[in-house]
C-alpha positions as CSV (number, residue, x, y, z in Angstrom):
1,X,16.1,24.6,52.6
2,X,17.5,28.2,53.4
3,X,15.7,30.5,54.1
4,X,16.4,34.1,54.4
5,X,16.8,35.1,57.9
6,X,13.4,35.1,60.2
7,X,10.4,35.7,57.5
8,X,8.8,32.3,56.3
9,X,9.0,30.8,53.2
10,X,6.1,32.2,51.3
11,X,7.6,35.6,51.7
12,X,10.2,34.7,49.8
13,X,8.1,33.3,46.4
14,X,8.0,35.9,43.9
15,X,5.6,35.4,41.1
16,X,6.3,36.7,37.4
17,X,3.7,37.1,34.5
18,X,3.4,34.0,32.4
19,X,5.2,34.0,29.3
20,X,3.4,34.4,25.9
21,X,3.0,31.4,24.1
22,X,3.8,29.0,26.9
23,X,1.7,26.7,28.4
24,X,0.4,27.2,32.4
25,X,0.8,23.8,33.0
26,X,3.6,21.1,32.6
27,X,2.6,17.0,33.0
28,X,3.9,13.8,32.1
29,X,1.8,10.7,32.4
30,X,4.6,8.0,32.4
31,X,2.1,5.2,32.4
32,X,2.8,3.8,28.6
33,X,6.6,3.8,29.2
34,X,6.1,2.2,32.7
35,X,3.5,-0.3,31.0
36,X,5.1,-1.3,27.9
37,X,8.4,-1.1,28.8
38,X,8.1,-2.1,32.5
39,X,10.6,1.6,32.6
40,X,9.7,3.5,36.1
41,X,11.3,6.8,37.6
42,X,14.2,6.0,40.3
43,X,12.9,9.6,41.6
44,X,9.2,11.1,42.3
45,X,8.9,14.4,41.4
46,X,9.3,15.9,45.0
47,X,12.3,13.9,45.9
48,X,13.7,14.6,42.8
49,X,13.1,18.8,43.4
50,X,15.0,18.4,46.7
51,X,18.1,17.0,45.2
52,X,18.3,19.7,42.8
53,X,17.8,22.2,44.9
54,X,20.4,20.7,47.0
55,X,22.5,20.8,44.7
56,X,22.2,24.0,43.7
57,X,22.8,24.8,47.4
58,X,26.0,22.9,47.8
59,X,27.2,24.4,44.3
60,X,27.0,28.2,45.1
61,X,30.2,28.9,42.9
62,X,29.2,27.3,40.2
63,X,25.6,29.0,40.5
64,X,27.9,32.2,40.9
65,X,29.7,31.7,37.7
66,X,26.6,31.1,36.1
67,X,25.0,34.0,36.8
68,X,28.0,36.4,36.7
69,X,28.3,35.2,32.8
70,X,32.0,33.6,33.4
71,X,29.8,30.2,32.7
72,X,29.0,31.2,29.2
73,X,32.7,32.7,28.4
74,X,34.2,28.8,29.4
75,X,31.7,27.4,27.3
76,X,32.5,30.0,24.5
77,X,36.0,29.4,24.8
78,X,36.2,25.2,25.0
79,X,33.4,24.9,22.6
80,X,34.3,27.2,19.4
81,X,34.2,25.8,16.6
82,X,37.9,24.9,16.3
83,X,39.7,24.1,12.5
């Protein structure tokens, strides 16, 4: 959704080893929920992926504070345990 200047967008992936002990592949197979609850998604997966990487986009100072560490000092601070 924005890319970095000219070069296309499968110069930008970057691919890191797997972790140990975690699986290579993610699924969920909604189809007992959806059938005996009559419960389906509001979002597909790929619409759902946009939105969050819109909003990850249209957040940029809260993805800055995140990743500066100033995130985890607020939580620190309005989440101590408090007597």
């Amino acid at each position: 959704m924005r890319p970095k200047g000219q070069c296309l967008y499968r110069e930008q992936i970057t691919y890191v080893k797997d972790r140990l002990g975690h699986d290579r592949r993610y699924a969920i197979d909604a189809r007992k929920i959806e059938r005996e609850l009559g419960w389906k998604p509001a979002e597909t997966f790929q619409t759902g992926l946009a939105k969050t990487v819109r909003w990850y986009l249209d957040n940029q100072a809260w993805v800055d504070g995140v990743a500066s560490g100033e995130y985890q000092k607020r939580v620190k601070d309005n989440y101590a345990v408090r007597v």
